[in-house]
C-alpha positions as CSV (number, residue, x, y, z in Angstrom):
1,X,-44.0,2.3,-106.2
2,X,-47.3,0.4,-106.2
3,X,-45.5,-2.5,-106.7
4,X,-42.7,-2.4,-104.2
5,X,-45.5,-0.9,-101.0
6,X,-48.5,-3.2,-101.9
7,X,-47.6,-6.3,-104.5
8,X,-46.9,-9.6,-104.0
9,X,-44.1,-9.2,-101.3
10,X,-44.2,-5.4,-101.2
11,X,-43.5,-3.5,-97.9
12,X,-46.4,-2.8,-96.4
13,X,-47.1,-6.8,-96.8
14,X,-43.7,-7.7,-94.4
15,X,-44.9,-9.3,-91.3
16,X,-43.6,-6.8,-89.1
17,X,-45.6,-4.1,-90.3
18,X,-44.4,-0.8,-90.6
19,X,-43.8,-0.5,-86.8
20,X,-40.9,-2.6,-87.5
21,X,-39.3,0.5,-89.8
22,X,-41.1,3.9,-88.4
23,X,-42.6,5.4,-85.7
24,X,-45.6,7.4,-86.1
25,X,-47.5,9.2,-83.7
26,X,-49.8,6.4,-82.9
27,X,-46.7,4.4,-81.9
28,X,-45.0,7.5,-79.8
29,X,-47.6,8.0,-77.2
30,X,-51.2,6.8,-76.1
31,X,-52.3,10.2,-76.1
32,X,-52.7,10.3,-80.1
33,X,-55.6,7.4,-79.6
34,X,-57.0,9.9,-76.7
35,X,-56.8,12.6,-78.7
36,X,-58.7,10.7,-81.8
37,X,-61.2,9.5,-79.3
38,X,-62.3,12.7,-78.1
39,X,-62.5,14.0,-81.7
40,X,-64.7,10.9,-82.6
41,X,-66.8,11.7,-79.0
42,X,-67.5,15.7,-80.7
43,X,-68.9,13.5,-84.1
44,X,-71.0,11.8,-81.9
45,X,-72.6,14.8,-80.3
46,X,-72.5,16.7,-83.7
47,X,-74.5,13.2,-85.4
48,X,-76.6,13.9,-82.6
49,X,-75.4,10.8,-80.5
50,X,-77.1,7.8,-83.2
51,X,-77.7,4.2,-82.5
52,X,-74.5,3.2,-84.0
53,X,-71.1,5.4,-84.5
54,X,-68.4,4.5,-87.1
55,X,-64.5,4.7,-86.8
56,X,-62.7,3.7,-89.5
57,X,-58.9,4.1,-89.4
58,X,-57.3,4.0,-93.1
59,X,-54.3,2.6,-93.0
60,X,-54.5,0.8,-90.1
61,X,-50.9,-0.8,-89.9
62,X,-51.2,-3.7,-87.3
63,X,-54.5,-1.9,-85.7
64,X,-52.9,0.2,-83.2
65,X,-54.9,3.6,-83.5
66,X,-58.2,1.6,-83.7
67,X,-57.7,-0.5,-80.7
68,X,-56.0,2.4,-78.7
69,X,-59.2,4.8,-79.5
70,X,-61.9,1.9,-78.5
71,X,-60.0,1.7,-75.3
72,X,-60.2,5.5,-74.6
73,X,-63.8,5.6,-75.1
74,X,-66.2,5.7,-72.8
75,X,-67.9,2.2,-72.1
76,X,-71.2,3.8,-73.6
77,X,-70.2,5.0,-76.5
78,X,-67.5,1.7,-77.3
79,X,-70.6,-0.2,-76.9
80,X,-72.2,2.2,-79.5
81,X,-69.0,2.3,-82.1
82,X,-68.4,0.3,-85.3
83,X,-64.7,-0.1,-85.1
84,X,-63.0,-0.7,-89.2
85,X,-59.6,-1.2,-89.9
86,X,-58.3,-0.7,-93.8
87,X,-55.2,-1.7,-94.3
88,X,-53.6,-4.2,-97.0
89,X,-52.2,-6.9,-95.0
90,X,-53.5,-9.4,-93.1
91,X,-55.5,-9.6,-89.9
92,X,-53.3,-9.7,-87.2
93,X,-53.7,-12.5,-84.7
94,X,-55.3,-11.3,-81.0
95,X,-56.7,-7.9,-82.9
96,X,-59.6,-7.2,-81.0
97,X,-62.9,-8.8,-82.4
98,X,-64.9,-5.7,-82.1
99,X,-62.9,-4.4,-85.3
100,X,-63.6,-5.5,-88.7
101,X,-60.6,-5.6,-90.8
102,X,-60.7,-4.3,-94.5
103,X,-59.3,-4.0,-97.6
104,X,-61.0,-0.5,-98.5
105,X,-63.1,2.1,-96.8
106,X,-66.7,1.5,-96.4
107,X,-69.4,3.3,-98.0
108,X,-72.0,4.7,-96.0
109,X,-69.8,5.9,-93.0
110,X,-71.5,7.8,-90.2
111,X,-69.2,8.9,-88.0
112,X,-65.3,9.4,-88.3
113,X,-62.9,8.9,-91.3
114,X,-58.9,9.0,-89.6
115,X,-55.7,8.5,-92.0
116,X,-53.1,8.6,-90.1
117,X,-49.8,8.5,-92.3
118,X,-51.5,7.3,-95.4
119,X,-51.4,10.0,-98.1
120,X,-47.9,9.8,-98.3
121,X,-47.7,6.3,-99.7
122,X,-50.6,6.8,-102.2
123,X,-48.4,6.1,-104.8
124,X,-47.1,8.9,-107.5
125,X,-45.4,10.0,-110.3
126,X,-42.0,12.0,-110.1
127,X,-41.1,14.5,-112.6
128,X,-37.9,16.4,-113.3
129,X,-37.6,19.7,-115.9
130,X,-34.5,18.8,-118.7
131,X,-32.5,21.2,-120.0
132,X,-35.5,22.8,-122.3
133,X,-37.4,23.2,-119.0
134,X,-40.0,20.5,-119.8
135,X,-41.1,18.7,-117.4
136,X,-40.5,14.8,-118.3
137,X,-41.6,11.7,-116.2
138,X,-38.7,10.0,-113.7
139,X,-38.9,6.5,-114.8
140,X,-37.0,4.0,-112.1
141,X,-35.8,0.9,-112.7
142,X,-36.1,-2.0,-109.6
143,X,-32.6,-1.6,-108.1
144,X,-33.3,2.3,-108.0
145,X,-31.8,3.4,-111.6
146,X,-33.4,6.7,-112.6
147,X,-33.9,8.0,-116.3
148,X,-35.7,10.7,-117.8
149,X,-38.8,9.8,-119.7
150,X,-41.5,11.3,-121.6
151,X,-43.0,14.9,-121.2
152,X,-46.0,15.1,-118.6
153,X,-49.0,15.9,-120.2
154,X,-52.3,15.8,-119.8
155,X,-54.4,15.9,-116.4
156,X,-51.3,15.4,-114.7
157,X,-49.1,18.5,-116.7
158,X,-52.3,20.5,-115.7
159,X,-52.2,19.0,-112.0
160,X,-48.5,20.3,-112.3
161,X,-49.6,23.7,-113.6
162,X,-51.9,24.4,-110.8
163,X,-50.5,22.9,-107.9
164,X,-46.8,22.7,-108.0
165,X,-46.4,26.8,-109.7
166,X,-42.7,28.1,-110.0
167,X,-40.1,27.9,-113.1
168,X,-39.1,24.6,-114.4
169,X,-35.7,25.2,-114.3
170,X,-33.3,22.1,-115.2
171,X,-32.8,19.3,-112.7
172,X,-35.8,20.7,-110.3
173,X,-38.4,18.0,-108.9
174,X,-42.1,17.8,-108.5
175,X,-44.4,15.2,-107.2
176,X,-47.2,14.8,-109.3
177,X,-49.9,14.3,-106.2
178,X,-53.1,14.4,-108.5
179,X,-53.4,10.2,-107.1
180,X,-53.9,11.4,-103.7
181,X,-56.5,14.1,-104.7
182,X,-58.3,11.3,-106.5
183,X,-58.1,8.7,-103.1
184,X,-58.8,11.3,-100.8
185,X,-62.4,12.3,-102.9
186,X,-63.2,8.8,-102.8
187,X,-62.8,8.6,-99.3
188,X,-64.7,11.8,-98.7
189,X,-67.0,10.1,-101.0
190,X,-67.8,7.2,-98.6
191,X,-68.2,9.6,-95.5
192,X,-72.6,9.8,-95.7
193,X,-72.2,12.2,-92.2
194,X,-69.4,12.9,-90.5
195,X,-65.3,13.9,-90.8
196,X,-62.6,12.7,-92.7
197,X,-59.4,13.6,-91.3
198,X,-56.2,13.2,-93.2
199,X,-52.9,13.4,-91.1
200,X,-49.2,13.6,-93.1
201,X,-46.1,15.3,-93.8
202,X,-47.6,18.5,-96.2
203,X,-46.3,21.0,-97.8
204,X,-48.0,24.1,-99.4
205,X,-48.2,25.6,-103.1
206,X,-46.2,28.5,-101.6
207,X,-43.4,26.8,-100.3
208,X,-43.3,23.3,-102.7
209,X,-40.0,21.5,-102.5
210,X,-37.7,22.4,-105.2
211,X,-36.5,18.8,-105.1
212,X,-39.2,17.0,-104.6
213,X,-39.5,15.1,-100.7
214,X,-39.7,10.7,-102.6
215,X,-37.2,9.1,-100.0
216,X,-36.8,5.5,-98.2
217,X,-37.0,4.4,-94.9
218,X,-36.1,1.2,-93.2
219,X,-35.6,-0.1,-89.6
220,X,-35.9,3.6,-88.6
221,X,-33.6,5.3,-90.9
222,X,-33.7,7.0,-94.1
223,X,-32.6,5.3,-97.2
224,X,-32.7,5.7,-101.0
225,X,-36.1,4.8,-101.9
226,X,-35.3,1.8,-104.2
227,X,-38.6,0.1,-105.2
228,X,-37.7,-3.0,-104.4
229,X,-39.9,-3.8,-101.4
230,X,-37.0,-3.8,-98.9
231,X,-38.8,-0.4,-97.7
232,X,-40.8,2.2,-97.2
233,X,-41.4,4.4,-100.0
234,X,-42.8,7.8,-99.4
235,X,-43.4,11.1,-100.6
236,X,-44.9,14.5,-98.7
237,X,-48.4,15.3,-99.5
238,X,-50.0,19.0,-101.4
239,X,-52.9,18.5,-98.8
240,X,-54.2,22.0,-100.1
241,X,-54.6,20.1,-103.8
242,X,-56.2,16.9,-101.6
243,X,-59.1,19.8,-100.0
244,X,-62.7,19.4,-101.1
245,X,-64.6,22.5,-100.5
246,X,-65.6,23.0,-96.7
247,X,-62.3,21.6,-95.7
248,X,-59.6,23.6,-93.9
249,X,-55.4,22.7,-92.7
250,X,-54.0,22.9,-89.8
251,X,-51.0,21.7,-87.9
252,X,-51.0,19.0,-85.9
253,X,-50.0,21.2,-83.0
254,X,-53.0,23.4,-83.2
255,X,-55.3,20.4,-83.7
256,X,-54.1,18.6,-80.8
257,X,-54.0,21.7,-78.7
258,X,-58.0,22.0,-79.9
259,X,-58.3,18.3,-78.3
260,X,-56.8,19.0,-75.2
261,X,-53.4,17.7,-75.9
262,X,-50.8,19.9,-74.4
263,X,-46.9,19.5,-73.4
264,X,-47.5,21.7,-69.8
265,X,-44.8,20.5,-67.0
266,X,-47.1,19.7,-63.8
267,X,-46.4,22.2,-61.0
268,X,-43.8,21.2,-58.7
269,X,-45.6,21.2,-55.9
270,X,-47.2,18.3,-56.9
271,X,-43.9,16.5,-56.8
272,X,-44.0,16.8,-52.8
273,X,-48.1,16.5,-52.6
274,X,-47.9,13.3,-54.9
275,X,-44.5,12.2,-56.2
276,X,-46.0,9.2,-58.2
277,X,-48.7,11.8,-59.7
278,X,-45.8,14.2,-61.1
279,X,-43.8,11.4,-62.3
280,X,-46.9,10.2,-64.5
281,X,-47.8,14.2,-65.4
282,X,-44.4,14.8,-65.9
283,X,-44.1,11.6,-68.7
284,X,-47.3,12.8,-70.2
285,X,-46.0,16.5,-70.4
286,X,-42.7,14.6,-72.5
287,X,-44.8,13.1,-74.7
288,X,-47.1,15.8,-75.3
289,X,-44.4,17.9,-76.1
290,X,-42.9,15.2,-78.4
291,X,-46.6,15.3,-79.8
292,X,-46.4,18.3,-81.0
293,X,-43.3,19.9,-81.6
294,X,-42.7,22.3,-84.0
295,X,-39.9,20.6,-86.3
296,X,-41.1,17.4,-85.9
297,X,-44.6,15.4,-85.6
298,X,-45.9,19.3,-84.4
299,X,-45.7,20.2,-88.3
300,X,-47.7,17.2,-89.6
301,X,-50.9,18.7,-91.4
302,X,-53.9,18.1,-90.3
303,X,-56.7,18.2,-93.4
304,X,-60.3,18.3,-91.8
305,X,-62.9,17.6,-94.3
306,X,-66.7,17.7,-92.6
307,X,-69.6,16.3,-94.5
308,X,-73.3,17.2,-93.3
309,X,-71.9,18.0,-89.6
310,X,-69.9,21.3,-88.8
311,X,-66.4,21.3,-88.1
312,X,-66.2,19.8,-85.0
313,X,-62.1,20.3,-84.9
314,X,-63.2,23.9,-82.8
315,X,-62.3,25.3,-79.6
């Protein structure tokens, strides 16, 4: 999986980037980067409004979130922001030159962390329970040949124990998400004041996958995830294993609803007061709604993580 996303040719290395294959939210409406940039605005105030303000966007695909949230800031506080983008490709050509484009997340941040879709490529371990109802490693070969290998043990059998509870009944799945927990700290690690905000497909300990959630995507569709760097390779996220302590979930319905994001219709009165103002209410209303609908981008988590500021993620 490392190999296929991030190696010498690997996925997320393809010069289309992965708007090519996916779309997230950043890519389905310009109210996402609104939405961000209000957040960051509520660090600012909580930071107490400093000299200088970070942003940095992990996994910045081609810098879309970054440069959309820069353009929804106020001029004052742009002027005031240290704009980062990680991310594992190249610079793209034309990115704004207010952003500085990097391979990992800077130490010393004071400000706001964002991972938008990143968690769930933070590559992992699959494991499947044999007959015995042990649970063994899922060893792949490149063209997508699956064996069983040796029993988990170790950190990640007790990661397993902890995290991913229920029978191991043969031919059952878990994903082994103790790498993400381990990122995710050392993110959180690099925040000095601020938030770190993780959003992804999650699941809970209570309701865990029985088979597991590893699949493919490529040019928008799904497909067996064959680590052969011909796609996208992903897995859901345990953000509950991921939380430090002072963190909290949520979905990304109620946390864009907390920043203002909602999918309303405009009154139709306005349609005969202003018909050009409904039209453009009426288009944000759609993608508001797309936003955050339940069974779709609605459900992402949300994982707020503040360090030395309160939650600012409040109504």
């Amino acid at each position: 999986m490392e190999a296929a996303l991030y190696g010498p040719g690997g996925f997320y290395r393809r010069p289309e980037g992965p708007a090519g294959h996916f779309r997230t939210s950043v890519h389905a409406s310009s109210l996402f980067a609104d939405a961000v940039a209000r957040l960051l605005g509520r660090v600012d105030e909580a930071l107490g409004s400093p000299a200088s303000l970070d942003f940095v966007d992990m996994a910045a695909g081609r810098g879309e979130l970054v440069t959309g949230v820069l353009a929804a800031l106020p001029p004052a506080l742009a002027a005031r922001t240290r704009a980062y983008a990680v991310e594992i490709a190249d610079r793209p050509a034309g990115l704004d030159h207010r952003i500085e484009w990097r391979a990992e997340c800077p130490r010393g941040v004071s400000g706001l962390v964002f991972a938008n879709e990143w968690l769930d490529n933070v590559p992992l371990e699959v494991a499947e329970a044999d007959a015995a109802r042990v649970w063994r490693r899922v060893l792949v070969r490149e063209d997508g040949t699956e064996r069983l290998g040796e029993p988990v043990s170790g950190t990640a059998a007790e990661w397993l124990a902890r995290w991913w509870p229920g029978p191991a009944e043969e031919g059952l799945r878990a994903e082994i998400g103790l790498p993400r927990d381990t990122e995710w700290a050392s993110v959180v690690g690099r925040v000095e004041r601020g938030l770190a905000v993780a959003v992804d497909y999650a699941h809970t300990a209570e309701a865990r996958p029985p088979f597991g959630t590893l699949g493919g995507f490529r040019e928008g569709r799904g497909t067996a995830p064959v680590p052969d760097g011909s796609c996208d390779i992903t897995a859901h996220v345990a953000l509950d294993a991921c939380m430090l302590p002072g963190g909290r979930t949520l979905t990304q319905r109620e946390a864009l609803h907390l920043l203002g994001v909602a999918g309303a219709r405009p009154p139709l009165t306005l349609a005969t007061t202003d018909p050009r103002a409904y039209l453009r209410a009426l288009t944000g209303a759609g993608e508001a709604a797309e936003l955050t609908a339940p069974g779709g981008l609605g459900d992402f988590g949300w994982l707020v993580q503040p360090v030395g500021i309160p939650d600012p993620l409040t109504a």
